[in-house]
Backbone as ProteinMPNN parsed JSONL, in Angstrom:
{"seq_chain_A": "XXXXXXXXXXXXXXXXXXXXXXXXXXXXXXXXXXXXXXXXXXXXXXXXXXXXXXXXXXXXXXXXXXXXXXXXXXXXXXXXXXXXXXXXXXXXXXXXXXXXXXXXXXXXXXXXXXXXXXXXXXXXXXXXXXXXXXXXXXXXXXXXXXXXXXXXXXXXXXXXXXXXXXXXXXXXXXXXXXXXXXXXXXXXXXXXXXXXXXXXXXXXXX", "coords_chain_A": {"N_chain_A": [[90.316, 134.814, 129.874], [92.397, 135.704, 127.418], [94.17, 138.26, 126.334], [94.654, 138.41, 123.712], [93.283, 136.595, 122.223], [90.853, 138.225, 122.884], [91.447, 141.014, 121.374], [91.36, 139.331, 118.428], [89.019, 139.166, 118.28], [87.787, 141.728, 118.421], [88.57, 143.45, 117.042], [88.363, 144.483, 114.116], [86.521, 146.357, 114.937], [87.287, 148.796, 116.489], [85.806, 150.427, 118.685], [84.272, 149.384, 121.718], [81.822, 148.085, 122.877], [81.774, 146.443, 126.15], [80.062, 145.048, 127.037], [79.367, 143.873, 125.584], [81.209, 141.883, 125.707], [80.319, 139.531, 126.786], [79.269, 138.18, 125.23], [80.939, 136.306, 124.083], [83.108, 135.596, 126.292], [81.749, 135.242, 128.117], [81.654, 135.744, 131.918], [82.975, 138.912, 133.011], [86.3, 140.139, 134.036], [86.975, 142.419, 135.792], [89.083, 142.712, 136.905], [90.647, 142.588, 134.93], [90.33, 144.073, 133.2], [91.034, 146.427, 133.836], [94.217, 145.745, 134.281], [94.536, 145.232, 131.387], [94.344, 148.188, 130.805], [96.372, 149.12, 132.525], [98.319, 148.43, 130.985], [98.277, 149.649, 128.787], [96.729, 148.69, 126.42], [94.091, 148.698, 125.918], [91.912, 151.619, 126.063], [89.512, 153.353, 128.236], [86.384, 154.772, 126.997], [83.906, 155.739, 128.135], [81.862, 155.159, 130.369], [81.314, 151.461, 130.14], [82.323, 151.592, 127.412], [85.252, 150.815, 125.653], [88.635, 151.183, 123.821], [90.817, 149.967, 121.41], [93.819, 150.512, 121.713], [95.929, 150.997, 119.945], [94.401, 151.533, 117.616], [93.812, 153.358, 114.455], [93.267, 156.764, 114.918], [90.824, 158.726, 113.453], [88.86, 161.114, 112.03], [86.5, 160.659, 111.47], [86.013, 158.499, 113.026], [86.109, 159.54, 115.473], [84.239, 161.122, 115.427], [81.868, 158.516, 115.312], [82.621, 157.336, 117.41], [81.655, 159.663, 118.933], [78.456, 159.243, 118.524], [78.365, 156.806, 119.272], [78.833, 156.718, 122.069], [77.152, 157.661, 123.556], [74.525, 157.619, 123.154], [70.652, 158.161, 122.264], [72.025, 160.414, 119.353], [73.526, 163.111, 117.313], [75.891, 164.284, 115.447], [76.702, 168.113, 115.973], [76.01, 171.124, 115.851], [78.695, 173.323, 116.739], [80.769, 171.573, 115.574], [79.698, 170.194, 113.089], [79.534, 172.678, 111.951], [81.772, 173.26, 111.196], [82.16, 170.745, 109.628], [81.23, 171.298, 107.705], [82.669, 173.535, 106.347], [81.25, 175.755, 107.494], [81.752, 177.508, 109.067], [85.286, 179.085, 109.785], [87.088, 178.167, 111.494], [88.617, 175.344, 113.106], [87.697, 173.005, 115.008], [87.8, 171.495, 118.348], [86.503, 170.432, 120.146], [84.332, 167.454, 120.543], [80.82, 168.089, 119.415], [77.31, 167.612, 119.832], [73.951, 166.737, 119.541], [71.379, 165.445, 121.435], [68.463, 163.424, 122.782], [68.668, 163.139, 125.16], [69.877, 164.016, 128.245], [71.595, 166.99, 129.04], [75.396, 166.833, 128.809], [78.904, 166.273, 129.293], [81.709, 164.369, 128.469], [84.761, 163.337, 129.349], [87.465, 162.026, 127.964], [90.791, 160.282, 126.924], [90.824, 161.348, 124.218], [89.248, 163.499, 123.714], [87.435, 165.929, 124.415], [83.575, 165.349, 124.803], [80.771, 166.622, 123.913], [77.703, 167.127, 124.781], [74.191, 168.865, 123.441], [70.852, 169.08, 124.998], [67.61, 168.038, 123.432], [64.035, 168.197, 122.522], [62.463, 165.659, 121.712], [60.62, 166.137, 119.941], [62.091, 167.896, 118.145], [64.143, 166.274, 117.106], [65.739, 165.728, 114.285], [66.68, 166.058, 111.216], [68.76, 164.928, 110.439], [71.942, 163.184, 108.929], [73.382, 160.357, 107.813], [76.733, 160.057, 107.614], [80.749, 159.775, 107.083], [82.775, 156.992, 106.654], [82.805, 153.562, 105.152], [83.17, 151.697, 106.876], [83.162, 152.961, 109.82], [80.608, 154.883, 109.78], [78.571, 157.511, 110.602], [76.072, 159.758, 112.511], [74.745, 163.167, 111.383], [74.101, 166.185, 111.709], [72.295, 167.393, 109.157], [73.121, 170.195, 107.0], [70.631, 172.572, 106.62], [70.011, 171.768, 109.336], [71.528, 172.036, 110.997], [72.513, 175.123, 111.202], [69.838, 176.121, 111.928], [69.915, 174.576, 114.605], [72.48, 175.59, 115.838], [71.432, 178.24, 115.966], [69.334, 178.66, 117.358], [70.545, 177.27, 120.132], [72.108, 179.267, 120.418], [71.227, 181.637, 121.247], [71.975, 184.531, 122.511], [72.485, 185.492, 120.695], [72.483, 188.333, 118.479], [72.201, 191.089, 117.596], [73.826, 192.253, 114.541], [76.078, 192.216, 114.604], [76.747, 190.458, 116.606], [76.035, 188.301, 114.487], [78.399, 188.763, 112.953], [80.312, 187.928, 114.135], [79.865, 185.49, 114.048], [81.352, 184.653, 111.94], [80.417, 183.188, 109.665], [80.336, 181.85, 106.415], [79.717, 183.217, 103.413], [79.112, 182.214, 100.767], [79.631, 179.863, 100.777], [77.262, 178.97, 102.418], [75.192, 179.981, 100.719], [75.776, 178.12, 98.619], [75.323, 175.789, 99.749], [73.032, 175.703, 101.12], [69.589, 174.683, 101.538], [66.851, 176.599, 101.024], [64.253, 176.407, 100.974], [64.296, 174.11, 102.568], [64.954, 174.998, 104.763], [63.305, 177.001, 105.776], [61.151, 175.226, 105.933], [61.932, 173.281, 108.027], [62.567, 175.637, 109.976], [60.125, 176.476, 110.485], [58.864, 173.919, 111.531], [60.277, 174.734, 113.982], [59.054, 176.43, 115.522], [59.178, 178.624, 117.464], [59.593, 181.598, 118.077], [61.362, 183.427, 118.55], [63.857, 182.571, 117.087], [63.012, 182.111, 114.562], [62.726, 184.849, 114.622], [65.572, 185.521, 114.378], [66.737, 184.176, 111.976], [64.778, 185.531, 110.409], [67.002, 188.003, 110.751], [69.264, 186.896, 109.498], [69.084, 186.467, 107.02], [68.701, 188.678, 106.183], [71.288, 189.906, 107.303], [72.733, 188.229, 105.356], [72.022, 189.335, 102.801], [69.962, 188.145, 101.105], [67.408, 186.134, 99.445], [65.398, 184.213, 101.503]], "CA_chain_A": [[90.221, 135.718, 128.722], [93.735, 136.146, 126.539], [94.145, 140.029, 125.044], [95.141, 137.787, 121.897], [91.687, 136.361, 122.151], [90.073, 139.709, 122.83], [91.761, 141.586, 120.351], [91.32, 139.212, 117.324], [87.688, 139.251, 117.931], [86.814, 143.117, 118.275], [90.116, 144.284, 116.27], [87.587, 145.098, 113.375], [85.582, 147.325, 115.254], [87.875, 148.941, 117.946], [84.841, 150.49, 119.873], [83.64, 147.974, 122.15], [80.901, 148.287, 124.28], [82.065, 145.751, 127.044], [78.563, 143.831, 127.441], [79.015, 142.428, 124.294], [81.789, 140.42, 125.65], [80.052, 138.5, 127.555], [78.72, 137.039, 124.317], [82.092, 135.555, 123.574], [83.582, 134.996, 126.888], [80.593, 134.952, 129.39], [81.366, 136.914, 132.741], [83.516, 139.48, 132.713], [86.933, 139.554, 134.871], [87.125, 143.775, 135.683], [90.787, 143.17, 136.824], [91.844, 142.115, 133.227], [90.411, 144.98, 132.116], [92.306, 147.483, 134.588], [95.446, 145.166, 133.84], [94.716, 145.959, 129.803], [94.49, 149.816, 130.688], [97.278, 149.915, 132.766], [99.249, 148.29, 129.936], [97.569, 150.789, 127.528], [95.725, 147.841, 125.379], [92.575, 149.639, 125.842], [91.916, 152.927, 127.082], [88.079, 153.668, 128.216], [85.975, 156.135, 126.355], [83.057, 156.24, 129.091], [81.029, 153.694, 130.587], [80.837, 149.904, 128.96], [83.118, 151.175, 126.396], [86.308, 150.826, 125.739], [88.964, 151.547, 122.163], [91.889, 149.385, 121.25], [94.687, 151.776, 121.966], [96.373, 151.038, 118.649], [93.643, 151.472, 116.447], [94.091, 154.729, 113.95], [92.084, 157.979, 115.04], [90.795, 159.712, 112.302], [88.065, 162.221, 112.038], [85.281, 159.617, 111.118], [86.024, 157.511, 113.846], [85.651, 160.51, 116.451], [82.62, 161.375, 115.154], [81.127, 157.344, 115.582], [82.436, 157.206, 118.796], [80.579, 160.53, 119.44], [77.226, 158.632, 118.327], [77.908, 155.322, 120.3], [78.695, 156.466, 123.712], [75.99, 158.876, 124.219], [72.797, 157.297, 122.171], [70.49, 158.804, 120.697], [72.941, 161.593, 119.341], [74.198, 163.379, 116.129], [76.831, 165.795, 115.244], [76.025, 169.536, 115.202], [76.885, 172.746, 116.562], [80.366, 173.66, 115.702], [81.249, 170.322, 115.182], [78.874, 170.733, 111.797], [79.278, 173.836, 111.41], [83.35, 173.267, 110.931], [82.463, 170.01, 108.751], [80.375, 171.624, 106.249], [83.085, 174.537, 106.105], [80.626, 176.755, 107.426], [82.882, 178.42, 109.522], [87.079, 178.97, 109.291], [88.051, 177.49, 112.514], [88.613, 173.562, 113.378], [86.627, 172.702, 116.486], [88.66, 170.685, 119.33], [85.537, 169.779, 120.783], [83.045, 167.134, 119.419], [79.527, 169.111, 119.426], [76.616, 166.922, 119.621], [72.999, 167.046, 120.438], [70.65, 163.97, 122.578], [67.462, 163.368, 123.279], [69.027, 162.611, 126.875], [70.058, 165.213, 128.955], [72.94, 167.601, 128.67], [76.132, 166.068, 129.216], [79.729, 166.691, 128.76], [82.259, 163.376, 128.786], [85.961, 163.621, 128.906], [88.302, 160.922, 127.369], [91.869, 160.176, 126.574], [90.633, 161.512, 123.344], [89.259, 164.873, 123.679], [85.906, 166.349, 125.293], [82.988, 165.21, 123.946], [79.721, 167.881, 124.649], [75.876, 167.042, 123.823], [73.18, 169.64, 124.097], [69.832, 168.159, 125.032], [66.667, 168.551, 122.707], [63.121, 168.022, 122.378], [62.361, 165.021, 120.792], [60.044, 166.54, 118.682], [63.154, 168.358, 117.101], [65.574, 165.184, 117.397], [65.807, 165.434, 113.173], [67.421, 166.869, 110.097], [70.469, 164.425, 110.103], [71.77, 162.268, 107.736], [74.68, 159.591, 107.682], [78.373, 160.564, 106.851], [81.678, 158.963, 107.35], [83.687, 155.706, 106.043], [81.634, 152.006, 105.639], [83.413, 151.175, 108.59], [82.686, 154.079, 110.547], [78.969, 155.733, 109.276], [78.085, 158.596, 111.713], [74.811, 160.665, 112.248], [75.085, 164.48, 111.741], [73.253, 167.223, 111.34], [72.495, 168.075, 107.522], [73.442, 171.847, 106.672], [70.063, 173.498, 107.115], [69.475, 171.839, 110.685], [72.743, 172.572, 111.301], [72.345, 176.459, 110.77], [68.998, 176.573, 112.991], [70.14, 174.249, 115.771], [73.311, 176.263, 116.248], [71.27, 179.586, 116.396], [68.588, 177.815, 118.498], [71.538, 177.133, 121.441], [72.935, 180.763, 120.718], [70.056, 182.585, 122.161], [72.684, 185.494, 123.031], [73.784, 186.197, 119.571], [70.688, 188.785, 118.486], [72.874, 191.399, 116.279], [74.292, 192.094, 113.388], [77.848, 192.446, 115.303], [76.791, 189.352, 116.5], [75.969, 187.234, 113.219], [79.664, 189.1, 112.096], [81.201, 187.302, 115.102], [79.763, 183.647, 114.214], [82.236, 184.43, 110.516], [79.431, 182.294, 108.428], [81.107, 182.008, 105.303], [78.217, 183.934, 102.77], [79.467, 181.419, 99.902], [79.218, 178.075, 101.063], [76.224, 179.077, 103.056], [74.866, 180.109, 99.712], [75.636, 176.995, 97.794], [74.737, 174.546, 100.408], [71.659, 175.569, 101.641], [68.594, 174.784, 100.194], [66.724, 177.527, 101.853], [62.948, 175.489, 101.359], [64.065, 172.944, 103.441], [65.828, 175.411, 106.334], [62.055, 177.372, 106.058], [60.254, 173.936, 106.662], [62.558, 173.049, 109.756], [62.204, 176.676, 110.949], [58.315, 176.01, 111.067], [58.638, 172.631, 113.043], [60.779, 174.205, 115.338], [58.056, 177.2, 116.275], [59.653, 179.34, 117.901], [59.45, 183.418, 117.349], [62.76, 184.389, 118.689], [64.874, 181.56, 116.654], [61.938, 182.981, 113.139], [63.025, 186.614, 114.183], [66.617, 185.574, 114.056], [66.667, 183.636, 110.75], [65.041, 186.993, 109.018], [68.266, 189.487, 110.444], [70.422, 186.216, 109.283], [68.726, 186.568, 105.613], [69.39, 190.45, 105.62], [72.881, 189.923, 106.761], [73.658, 187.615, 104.3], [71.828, 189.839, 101.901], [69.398, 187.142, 100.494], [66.062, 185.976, 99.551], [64.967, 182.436, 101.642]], "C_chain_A": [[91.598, 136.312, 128.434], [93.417, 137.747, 126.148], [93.997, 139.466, 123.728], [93.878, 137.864, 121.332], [90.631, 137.544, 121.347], [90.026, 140.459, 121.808], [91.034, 141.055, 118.653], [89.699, 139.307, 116.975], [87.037, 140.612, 117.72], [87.895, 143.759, 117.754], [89.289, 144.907, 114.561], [86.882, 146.022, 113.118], [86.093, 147.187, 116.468], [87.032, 149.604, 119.06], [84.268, 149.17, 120.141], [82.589, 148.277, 123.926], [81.095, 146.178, 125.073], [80.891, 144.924, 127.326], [78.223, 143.404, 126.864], [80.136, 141.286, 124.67], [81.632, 139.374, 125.904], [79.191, 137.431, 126.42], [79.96, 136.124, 123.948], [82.836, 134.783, 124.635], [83.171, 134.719, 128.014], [81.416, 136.253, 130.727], [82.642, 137.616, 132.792], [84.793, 139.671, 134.066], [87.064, 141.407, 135.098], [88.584, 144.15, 136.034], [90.878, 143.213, 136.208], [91.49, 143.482, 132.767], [91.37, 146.279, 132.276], [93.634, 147.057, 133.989], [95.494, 145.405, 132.385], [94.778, 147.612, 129.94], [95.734, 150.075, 130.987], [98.635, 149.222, 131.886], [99.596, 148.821, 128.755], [97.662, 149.424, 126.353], [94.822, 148.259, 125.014], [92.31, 150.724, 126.156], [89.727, 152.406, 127.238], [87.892, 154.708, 128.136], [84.835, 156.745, 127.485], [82.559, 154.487, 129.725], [80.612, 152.583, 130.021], [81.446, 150.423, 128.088], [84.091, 151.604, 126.595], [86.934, 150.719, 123.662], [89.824, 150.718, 122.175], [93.316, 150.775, 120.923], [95.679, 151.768, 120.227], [96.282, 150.663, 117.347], [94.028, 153.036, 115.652], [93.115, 155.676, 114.432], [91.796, 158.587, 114.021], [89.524, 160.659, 112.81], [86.818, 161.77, 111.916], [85.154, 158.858, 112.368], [85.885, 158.187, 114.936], [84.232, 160.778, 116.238], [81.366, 159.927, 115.447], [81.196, 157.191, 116.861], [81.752, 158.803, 119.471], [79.013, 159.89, 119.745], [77.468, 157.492, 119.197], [78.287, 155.784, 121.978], [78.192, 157.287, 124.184], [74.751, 158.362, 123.472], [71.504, 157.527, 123.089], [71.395, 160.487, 120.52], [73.237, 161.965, 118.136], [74.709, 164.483, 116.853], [76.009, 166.594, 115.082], [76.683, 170.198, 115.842], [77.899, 172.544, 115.94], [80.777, 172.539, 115.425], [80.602, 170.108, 113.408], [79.025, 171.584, 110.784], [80.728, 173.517, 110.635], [83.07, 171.986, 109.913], [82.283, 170.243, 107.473], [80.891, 172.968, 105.742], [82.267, 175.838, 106.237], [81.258, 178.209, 108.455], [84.58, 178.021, 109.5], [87.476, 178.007, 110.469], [88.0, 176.237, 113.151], [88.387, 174.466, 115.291], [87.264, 171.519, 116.902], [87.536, 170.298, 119.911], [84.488, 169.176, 119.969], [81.568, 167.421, 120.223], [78.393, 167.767, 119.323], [74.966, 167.521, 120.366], [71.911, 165.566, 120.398], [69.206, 164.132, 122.642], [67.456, 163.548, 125.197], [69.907, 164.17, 127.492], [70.956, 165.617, 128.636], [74.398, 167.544, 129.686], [77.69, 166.506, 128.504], [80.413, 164.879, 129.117], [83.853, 163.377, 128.168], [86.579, 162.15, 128.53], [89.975, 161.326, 127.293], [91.837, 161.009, 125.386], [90.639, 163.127, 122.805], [87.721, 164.967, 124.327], [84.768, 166.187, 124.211], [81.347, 166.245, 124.767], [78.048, 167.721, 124.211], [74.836, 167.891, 124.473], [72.066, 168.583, 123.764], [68.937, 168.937, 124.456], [64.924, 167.754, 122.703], [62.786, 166.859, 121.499], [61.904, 165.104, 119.572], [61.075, 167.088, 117.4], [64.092, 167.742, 117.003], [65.208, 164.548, 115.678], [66.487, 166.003, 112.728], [69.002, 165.9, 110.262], [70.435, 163.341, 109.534], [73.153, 161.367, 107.861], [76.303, 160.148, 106.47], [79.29, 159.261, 107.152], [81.739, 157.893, 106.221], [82.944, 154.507, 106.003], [81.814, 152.101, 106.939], [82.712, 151.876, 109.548], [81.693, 155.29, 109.968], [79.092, 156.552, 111.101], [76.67, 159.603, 111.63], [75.177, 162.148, 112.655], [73.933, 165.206, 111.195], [73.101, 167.649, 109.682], [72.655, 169.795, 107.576], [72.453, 172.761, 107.036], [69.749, 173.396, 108.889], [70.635, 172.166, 111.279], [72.753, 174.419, 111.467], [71.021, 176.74, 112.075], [69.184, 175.677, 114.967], [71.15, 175.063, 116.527], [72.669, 177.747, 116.968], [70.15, 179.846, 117.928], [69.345, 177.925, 120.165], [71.894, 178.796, 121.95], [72.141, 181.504, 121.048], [70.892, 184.318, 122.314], [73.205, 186.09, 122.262], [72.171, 186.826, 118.863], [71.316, 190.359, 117.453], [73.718, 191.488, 115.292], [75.916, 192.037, 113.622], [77.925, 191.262, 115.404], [76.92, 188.012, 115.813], [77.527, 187.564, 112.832], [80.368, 188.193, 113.114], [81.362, 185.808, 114.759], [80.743, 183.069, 112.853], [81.798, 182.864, 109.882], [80.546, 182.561, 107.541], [79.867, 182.231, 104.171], [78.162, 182.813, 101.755], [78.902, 180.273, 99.957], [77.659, 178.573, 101.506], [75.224, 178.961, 101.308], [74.87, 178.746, 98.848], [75.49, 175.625, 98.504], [73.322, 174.548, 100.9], [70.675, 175.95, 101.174], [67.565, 175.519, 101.422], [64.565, 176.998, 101.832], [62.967, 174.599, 102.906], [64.18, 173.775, 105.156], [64.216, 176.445, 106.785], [61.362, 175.617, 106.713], [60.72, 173.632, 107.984], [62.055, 174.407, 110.642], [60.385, 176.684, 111.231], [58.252, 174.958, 112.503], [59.499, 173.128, 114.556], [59.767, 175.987, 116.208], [58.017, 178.049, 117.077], [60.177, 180.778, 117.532], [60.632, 183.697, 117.371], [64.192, 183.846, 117.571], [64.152, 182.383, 114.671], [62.544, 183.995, 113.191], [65.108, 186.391, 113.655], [66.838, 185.232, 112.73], [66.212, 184.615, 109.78], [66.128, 187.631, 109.166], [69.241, 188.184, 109.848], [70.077, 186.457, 107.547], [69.18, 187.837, 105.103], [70.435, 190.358, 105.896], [73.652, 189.408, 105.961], [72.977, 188.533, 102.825], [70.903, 188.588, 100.536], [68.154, 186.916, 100.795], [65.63, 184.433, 100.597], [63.935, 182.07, 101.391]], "O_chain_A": [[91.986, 137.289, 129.074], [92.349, 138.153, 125.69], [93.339, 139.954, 122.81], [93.395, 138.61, 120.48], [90.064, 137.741, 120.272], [88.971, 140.715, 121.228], [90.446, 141.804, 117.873], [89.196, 139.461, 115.862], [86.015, 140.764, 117.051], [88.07, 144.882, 118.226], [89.866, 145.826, 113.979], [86.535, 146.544, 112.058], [85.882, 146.319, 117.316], [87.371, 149.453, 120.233], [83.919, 148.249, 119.403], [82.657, 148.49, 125.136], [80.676, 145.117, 124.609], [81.105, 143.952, 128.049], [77.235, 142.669, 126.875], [80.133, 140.144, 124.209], [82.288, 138.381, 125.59], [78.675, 136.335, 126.639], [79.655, 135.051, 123.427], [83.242, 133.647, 124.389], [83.813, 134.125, 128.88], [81.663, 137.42, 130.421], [83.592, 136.858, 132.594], [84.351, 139.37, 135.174], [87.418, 141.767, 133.975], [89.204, 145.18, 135.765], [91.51, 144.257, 136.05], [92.254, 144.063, 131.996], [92.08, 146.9, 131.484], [94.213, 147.85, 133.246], [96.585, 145.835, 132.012], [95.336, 148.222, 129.027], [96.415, 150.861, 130.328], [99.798, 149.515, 132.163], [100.552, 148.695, 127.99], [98.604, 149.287, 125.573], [94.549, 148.294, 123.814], [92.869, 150.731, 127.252], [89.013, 151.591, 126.654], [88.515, 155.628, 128.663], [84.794, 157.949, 127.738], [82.84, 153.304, 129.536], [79.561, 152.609, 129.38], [81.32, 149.557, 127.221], [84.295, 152.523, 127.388], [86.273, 150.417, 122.669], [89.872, 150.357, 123.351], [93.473, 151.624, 120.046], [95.905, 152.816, 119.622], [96.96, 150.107, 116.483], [94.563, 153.869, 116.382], [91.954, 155.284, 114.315], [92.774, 159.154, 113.534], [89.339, 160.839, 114.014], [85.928, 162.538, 112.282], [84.002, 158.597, 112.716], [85.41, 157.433, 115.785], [83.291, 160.57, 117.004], [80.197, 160.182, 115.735], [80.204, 156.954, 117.55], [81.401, 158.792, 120.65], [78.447, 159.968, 120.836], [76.534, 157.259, 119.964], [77.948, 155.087, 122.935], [78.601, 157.798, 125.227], [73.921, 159.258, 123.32], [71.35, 157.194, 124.264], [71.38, 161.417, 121.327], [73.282, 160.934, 117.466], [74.482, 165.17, 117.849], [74.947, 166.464, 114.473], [77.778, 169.972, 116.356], [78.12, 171.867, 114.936], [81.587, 172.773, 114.527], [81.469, 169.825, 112.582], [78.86, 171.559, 109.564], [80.705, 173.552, 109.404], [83.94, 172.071, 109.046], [82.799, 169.762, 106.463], [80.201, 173.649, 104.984], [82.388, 176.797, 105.475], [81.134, 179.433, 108.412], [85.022, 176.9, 109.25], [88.233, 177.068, 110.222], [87.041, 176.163, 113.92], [88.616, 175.408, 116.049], [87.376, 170.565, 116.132], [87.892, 169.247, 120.442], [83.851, 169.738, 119.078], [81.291, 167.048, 121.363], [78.796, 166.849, 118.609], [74.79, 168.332, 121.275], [71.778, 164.83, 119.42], [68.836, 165.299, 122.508], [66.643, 163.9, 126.052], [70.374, 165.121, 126.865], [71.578, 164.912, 127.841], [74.535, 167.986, 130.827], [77.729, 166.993, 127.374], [79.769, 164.159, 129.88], [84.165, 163.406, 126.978], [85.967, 161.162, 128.936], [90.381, 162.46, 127.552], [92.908, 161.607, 125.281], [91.375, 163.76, 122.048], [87.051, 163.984, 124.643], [84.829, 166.658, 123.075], [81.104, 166.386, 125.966], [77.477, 168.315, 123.296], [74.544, 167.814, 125.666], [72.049, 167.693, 122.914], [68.979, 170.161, 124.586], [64.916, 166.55, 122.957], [62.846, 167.17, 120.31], [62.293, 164.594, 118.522], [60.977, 166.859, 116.194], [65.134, 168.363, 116.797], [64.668, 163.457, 115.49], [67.2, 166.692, 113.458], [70.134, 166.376, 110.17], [69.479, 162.569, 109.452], [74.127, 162.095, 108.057], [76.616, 160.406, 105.308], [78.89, 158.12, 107.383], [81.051, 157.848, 105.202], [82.288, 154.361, 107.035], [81.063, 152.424, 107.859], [81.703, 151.407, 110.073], [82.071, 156.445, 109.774], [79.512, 156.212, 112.207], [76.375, 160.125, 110.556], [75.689, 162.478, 113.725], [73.06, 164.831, 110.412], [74.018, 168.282, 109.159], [72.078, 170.414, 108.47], [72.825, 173.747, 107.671], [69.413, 174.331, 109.615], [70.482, 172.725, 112.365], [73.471, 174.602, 112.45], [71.256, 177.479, 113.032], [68.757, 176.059, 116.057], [70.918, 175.313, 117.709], [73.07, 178.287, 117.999], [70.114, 180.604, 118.897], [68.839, 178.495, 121.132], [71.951, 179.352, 123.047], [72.75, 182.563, 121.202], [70.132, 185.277, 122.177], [74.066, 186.951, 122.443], [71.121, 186.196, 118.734], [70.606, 190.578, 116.471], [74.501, 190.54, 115.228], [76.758, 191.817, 112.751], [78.744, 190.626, 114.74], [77.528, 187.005, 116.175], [78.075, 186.583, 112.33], [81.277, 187.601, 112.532], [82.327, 185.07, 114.959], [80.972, 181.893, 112.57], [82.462, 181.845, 109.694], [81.497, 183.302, 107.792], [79.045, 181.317, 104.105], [77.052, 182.281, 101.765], [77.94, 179.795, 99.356], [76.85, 178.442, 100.588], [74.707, 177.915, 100.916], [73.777, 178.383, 98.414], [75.534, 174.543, 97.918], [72.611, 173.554, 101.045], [70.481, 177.005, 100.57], [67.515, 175.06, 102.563], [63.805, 177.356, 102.731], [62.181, 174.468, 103.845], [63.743, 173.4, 106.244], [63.982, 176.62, 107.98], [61.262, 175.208, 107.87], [59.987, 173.714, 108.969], [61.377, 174.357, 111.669], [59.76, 176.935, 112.261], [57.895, 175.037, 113.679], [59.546, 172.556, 115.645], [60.007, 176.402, 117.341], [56.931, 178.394, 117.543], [61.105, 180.972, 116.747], [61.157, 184.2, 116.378], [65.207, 184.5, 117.331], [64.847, 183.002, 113.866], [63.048, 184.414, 112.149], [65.696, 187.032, 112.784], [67.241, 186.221, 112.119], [66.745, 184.783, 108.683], [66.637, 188.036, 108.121], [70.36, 188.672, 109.695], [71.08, 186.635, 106.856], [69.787, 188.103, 104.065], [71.159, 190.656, 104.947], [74.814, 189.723, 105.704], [73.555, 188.303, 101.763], [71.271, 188.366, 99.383], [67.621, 187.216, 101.863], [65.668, 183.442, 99.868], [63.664, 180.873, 101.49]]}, "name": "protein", "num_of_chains": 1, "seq": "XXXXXXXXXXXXXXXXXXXXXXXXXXXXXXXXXXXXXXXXXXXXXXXXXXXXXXXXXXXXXXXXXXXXXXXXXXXXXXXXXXXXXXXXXXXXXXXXXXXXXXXXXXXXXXXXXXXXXXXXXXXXXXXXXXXXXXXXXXXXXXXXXXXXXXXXXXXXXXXXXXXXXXXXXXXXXXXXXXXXXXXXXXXXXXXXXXXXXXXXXXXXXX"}
């Protein structure tokens, strides 16, 4: 197995879960692959996958490799919250939440973090990103109750001032039917009581 090889075949799609190679070049040699790391050809993102080290990073392509090396997974939490400008400050960590347990996984890249959830509530997300790179994230209202969901610890009004919502966007993104319907399915009193002081601090009807 050539790099040349290697390359021209998964150079399209620089994530590569490693147990597809064996469709191309049958069994797999685990020196070559050490010998591609320590040449920096490849780096590895976690287990069975690996990136082509001089593919572009962008912001789309963090977010896909969020979804492929943790499945089942979408964006949320601050990772969400910061896409949909719902708060001011860029998020160094990608936010995610799993059906599968709760898991943190470091990389060359940056830390990637997934809270674990109930299957029953493993919804509300919708495809983003580039053709190339599609990603699953949280849409805006599940975004808003999953975050507050985790935050258990944030309970007043000092508190909601701390999470610096932005009243605006909040306002013109969220369709406040849909973020009632989710807050039903997810049934829970203390997450209901929060979502009314979040309505009076934003000063609004939902």
């Amino acid at each position: 197995m050539k790099f040349i090889d290697f390359k021209n075949i998964f150079s399209a799609n620089p994530i590569i879960d490693i147990r597809n190679v064996t469709n191309f070049f049958g069994k797999i040699d685990k020196r070559r692959l050490y010998e591609w790391q320590q040449k920096h050809y490849i780096e590895r993102l976690s287990n069975n996958y690996y990136i082509l080290t001089d593919c572009l990073i962008d912001d789309d392509l963090m977010k896909r490799i969020a979804n492929i090396i943790y499945p089942p997974s979408y964006i949320a939490l601050e990772s969400a919250l910061a896409f949909y400008h719902l708060i001011p400050e860029a998020v160094f960590q990608v936010t995610s939440i799993s059906t599968r347990k709760t898991k943190s996984i470091q990389n060359h890249l940056t830390s990637f973090r997934y809270q674990t959830i109930n299957r029953s509530l493993f919804f509300g997300y919708t495809i983003q990103g580039k053709k190339d790179f599609p990603y699953f994230i949280s849409d805006p209202e599940k975004t808003i109750l999953d975050y507050f969901y985790y935050h258990s610890h944030l309970k007043s009004d000092e508190d909601l001032e701390s999470t610096r919502l932005n009243r605006d966007i909040f306002l013109d993104l969220i369709n406040t039917v849909r973020l009632k319907q989710y807050l039903h399915l997810f049934n829970q009193h203390r997450l209901t009581k929060m979502i009314n002081k979040l309505e009076k601090w934003l000063n609004v009807k939902f």
